[in-house]
N, C-alpha and C positions, 0 to 999 in steps of 0.2 A: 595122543594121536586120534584116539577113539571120538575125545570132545571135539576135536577141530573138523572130523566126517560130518558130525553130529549138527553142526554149525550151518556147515557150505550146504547140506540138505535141506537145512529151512530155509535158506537163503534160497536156492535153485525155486524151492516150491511157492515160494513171494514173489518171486519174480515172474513165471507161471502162470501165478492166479493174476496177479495185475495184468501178462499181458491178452487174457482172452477178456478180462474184462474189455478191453481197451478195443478190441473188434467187435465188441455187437450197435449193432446198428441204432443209428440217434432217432429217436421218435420223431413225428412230423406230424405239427398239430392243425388242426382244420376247423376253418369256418365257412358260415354260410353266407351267400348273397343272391338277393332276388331286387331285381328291377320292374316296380311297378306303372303298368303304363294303360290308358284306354282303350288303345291300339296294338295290333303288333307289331315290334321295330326290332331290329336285329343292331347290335351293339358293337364296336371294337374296345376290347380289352388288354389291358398289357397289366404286368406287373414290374416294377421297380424293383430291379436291384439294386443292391450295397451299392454299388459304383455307380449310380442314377441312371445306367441303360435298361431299355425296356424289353422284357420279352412277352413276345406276342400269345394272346390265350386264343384260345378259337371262337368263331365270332358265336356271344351271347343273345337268345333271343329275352325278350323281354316275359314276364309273367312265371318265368321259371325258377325254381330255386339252383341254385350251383352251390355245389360244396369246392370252398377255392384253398388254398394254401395258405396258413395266416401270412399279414405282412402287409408291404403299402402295393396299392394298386391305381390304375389311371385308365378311364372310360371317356369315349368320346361317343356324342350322340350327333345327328344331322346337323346340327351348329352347338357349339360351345364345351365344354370337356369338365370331370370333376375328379378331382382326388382325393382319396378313402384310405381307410385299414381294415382289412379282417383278421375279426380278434376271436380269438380261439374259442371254438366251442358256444360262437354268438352267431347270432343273423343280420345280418345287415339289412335292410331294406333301403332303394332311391325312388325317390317319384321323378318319373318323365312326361313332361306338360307337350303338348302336340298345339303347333300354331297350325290354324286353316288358313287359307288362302283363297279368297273367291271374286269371280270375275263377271259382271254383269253385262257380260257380252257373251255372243259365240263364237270368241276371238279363239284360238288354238291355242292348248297348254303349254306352247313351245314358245309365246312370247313371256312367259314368266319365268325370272333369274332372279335366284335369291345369291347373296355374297354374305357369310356369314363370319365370325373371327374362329378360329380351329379351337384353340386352346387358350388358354392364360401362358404357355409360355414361353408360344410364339405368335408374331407379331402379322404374319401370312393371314389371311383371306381365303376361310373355301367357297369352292362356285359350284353350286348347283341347280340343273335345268330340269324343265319338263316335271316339277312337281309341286303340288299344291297343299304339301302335309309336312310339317319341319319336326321332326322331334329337337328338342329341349332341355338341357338342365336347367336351368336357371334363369327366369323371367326377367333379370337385367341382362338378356345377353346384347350384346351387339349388332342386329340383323339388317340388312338391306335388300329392298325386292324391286328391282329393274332399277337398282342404284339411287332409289329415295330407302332412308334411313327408317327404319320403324322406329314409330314413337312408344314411350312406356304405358301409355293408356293400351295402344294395340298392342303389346304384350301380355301385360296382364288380363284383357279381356282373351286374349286368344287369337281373338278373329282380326284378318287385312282384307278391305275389300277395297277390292280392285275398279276403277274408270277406265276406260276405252278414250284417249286423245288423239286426235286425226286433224293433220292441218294438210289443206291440199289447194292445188291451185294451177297454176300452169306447168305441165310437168314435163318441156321440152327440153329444160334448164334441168341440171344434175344436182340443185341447193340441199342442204341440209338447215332445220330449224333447232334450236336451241330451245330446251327446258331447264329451268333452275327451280331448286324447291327452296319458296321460301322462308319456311320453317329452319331450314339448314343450308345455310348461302353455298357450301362446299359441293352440294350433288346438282351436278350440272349432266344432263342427258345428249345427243347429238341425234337425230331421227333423220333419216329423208326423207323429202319435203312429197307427199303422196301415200307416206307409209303411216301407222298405226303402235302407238303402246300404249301398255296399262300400268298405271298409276295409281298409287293411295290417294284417299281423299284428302287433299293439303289446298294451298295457296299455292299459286307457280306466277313463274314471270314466263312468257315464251317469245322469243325473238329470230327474227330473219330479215339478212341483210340491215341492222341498225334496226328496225324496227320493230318494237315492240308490244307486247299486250299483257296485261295479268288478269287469269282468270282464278277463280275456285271450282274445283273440279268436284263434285259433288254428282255429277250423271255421266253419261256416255256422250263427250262433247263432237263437233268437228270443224274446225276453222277453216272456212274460204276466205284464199288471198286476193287479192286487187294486185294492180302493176303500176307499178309509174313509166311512164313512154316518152324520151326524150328524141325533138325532131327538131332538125339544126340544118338550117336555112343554107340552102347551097347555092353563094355565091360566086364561083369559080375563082378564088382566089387562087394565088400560088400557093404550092404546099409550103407549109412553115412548121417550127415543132407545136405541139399543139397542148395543153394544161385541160387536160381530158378529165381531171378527179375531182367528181363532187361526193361530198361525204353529205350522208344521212345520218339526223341526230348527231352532228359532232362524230361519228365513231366509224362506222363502215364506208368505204370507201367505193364507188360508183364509177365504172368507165363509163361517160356519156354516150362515146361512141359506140357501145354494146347497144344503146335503144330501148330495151327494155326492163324490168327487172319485178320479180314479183314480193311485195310488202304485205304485212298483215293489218287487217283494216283500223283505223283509226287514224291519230295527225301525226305527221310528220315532218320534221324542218330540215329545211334540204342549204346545205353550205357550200361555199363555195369560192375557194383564193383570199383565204379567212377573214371568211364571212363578208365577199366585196355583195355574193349573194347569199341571204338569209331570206329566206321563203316558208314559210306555215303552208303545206298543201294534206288533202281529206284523201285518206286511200279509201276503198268502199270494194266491198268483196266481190268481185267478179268485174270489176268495171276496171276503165284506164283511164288516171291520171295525165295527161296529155302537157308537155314542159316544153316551149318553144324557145327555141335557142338562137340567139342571133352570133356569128363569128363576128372580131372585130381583127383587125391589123392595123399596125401601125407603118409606114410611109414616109419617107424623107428623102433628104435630095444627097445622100450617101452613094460614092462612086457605086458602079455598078458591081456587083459580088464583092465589095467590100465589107467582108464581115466584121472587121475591126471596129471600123464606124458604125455598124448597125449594130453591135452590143453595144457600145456606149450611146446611143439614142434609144430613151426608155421615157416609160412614164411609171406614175406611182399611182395606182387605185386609192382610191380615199374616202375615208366614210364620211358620210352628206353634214351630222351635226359638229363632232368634235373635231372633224378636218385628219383624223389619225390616219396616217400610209397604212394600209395594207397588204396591196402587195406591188412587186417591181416587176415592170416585162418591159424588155428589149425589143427594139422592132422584126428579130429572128424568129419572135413567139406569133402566134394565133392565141386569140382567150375569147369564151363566150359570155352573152349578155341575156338575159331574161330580156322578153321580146316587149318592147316598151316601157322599157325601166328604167329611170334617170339616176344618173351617178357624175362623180367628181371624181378628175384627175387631174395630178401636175405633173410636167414635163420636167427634163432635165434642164438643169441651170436655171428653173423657172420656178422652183419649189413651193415660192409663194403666193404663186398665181394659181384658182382652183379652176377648170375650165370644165363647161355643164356638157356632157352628155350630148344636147343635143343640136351642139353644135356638130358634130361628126356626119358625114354624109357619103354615102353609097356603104357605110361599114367599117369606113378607111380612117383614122387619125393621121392627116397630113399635116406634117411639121416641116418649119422652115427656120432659119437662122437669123438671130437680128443682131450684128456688131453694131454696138456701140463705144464711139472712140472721144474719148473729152483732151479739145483743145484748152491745156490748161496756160494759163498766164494771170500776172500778178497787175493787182489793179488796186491802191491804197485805200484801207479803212474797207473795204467788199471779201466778202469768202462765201464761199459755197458752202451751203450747212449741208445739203443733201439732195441726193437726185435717187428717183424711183419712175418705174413702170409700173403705169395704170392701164388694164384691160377694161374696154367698154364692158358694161353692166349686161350689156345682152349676152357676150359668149362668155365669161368669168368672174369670178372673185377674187378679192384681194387684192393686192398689189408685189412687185418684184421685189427681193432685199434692197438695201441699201446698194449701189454703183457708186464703182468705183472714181476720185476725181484724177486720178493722173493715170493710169491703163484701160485698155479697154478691157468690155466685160462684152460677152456671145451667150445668148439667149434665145434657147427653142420656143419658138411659138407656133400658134395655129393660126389660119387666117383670120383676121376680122382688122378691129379698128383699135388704137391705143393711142396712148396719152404721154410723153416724156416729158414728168414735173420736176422744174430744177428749184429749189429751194433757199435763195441767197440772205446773208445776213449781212447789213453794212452798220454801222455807226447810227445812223438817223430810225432804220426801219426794216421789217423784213421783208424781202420781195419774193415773188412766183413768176417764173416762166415757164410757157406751156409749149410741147411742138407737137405737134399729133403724126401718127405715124399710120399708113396701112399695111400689114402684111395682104397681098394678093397673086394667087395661082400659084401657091408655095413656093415662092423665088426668094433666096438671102438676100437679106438687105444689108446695107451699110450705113449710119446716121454718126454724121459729129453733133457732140455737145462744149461750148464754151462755159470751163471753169474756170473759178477765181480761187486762186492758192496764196496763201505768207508768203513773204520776202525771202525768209529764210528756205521755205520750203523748195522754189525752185531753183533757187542757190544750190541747195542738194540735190534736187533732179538732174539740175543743168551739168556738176559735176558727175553725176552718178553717168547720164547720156555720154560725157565725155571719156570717162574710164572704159564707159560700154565699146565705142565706137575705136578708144586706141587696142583695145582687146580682139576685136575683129580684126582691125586693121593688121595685127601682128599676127593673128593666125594665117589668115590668106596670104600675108609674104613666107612665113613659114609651109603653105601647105604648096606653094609656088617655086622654093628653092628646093622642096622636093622634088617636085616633077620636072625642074630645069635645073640642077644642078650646076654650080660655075665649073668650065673645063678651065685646065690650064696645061700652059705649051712648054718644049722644054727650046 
């Protein structure tokens, strides 16, 4: 009994000594860290836990030693961030590099924004203003100063010095100009057009309203704009819808009716109902471009507010060497002309005939109607190769498609003088007859031409005319026992 007291006592007093061992307190071992820097800059510190959350240290000034807790830790400076360890019983030392920022102007320290990347890891952008001194870890870091990118030469030097760009001009208009850095196609700036930024010294492209200029910015620049001034000849026509958009350079888009607009100096090609005008005109900084416009309309003998008929009477703009359409307008439309500009266009149904510009008179394109109707009949061993319309050489070019020999064909024309050539092939030789035709004081006309068709062929018209005619003939007694019904009596 004795042995087994003897036992449970040692046991009790092992158990005892384990458990006070087991309460004293776990050591906690320390290192040191000092961030050295030129300057003084104050730091945000965290330290990493097990579970990768950060707990915040209190803010670190730089040049000082801190005695930190071993373990990982995570610092962020004015742009870009670094991760460390402190190891027990060691120092750490960071060098922190300081970028200047300088500006060769008396411009205020509030037109400088840098965007800087926060960390490695995350993908955020910080913004900060009103300062010309960036602390630094790391000489590759990612920085942007009024949204032009720092190059690695101006990091590792240190220093950005800054230009003063000023474009101004007529500043009744609310424009804004466009800066692109061409070192880096992505940083694209917006200014308004009066106002002032600064810039690294780079290449840029700068634009407003389509018009462009590139400079190198190497001093304090300031661009004066020119205007271009569109003045459009007031004819009192009716109001109609009106094709107001000239683009400059291909790209921006221009109400003519606005009058003014201010450009940055140098050339510009001004387009227009693509490209019916293409014009090369000189901006020059403070002066006016002066663009005279002539309104044209087009005019037909279409019932009165019949607008059905007036969209379907159009002409086609055409360019002078390759003859290509460019654009189509309805007689509903108004379109402008450079004032003394000669151009080609073809009419509806008339697609082949080019007619000069300057036949047009008071501004008006007056078109009128020409049916043509071919008496066809058969005449042995004779046929019709082809019949076409020829425009006198003074008011057109070219000649009509091919006309038809057994329907008529209607044909917009403008006034002047023409030519109807019929084209006969017989057996012995080929013949030409000619009838000449005038359109005058835009009135339709109506002309027969006699064609010669195969035996067979009017064999089939002649049947075709006759199916035509009992087809009618059966409608109208059908459309007639409608409307008179037979009564019957009882």
């Amino acid at each position: 009994m004795e042995l087994h007291l003897d036992r449970l006592l040692l046991y009790l007093s092992s158990f005892l000594l384990l458990l006070g061992c087991s309460e004293q307190p776990k050591k906690i071992a320390y290192g040191s860290l000092i961030f050295h820097s030129s300057q003084e800059t104050t730091l945000n510190l965290f330290k990493v836990n097990k579970n990768n959350t950060f707990q915040s240290v209190p803010s670190v000034p730089s040049n000082k030693k801190l005695k930190l807790e071993s373990g990982k830790y995570f610092a962020q400076a004015d742009c870009g961030s670094k991760e460390f360890n402190i190891i027990p019983k060691q120092t750490l030392s960071i060098d922190i590099n300081h970028i200047q920022i300088f500006k060769n102007t008396s411009t205020l320290i509030e037109k400088i924004h840098v965007n800087c990347k926060v960390n490695s890891r995350q993908k955020a952008w910080k913004y900060i203003k009103n300062q010309n001194n960036i602390a630094i870890f790391d000489k590759r870091s990612q920085i942007k100063v009024n949204n032009i990118l720092v190059t690695t030469e101006e990091l590792n030097s240190l220093k950005i010095n800054l230009q003063e760009l000023k474009v101004t001009g007529n500043l009744s208009s609310k424009s804004r100009y466009h800066i692109q850095n061409l070192d880096n196609n992505d940083s694209i700036i917006s200014v308004n057009l009066g106002d002032s930024v600064l810039l690294p010294i780079r290449k840029y492209s700068i634009s407003l309203h389509g018009s462009k200029k590139t400079i190198f910015l190497d001093k304090n620049t300031v661009i004066k704009t020119g205007e271009i001034i569109t003045k459009i000849r007031d004819l009192g026509f009716p109001k109609k819808n009106q094709l107001n958009t000239m683009k400059i350079n291909g790209s921006f888009g221009f109400n003519i009716q606005k009058k003014s607009l201010a450009l940055l100096p140098g050339k510009i090609r001004l387009h227009y109902l693509n490209n019916f005008i293409d014009k090369e005109v000189e901006i020059t900084s403070n002066k006016q471009a002066i663009i005279y416009l002539e309104p044209i309309q087009i005019t037909n003998n279409c019932p009165f507010q019949d607008r059905t008929c007036m969209k379907n009477s159009f002409i086609h703009l055409t360019e002078k060497k390759s003859k290509k359409r460019l654009q189509k307008i309805n007689s509903l439309t108004e379109f402008y002309n450079i004032k003394k500009s000669n151009f080609l266009f073809t009419l509806n149904n008339s697609s082949f005939i080019f007619f000069k510009s300057k036949t047009i008179k008071n501004n008006q394109i007056k078109t009128s109607r020409l049916t043509i109707i071919p008496k066809f009949t058969y005449k042995k061993n004779i046929l019709s190769d082809l019949i076409r319309l020829y425009p006198s050489k003074v008011i057109a070019e070219g000649s009509s498609k091919d006309l038809a020999f057994t329907t008529s064909t209607t044909l917009e024309l403008i006034d002047g003088r023409y030519q109807l050539k019929h084209f006969i092939n017989d057996q012995k030789s080929k013949k030409r007859t000619s009838k000449n035709i005038s359109i005058n004081l835009n009135k339709d006309l109506t002309v027969y031409v006699d064609t010669y068709i195969s035996r067979n062929s009017q064999k089939r018209l002649e049947r075709k005319n006759q199916e035509s005619l009992l087809r009618n003939y059966r409608s109208s007694l059908q459309n007639f026992q409608k409307k008179h019904p037979l009564q019957t009596y009882e």
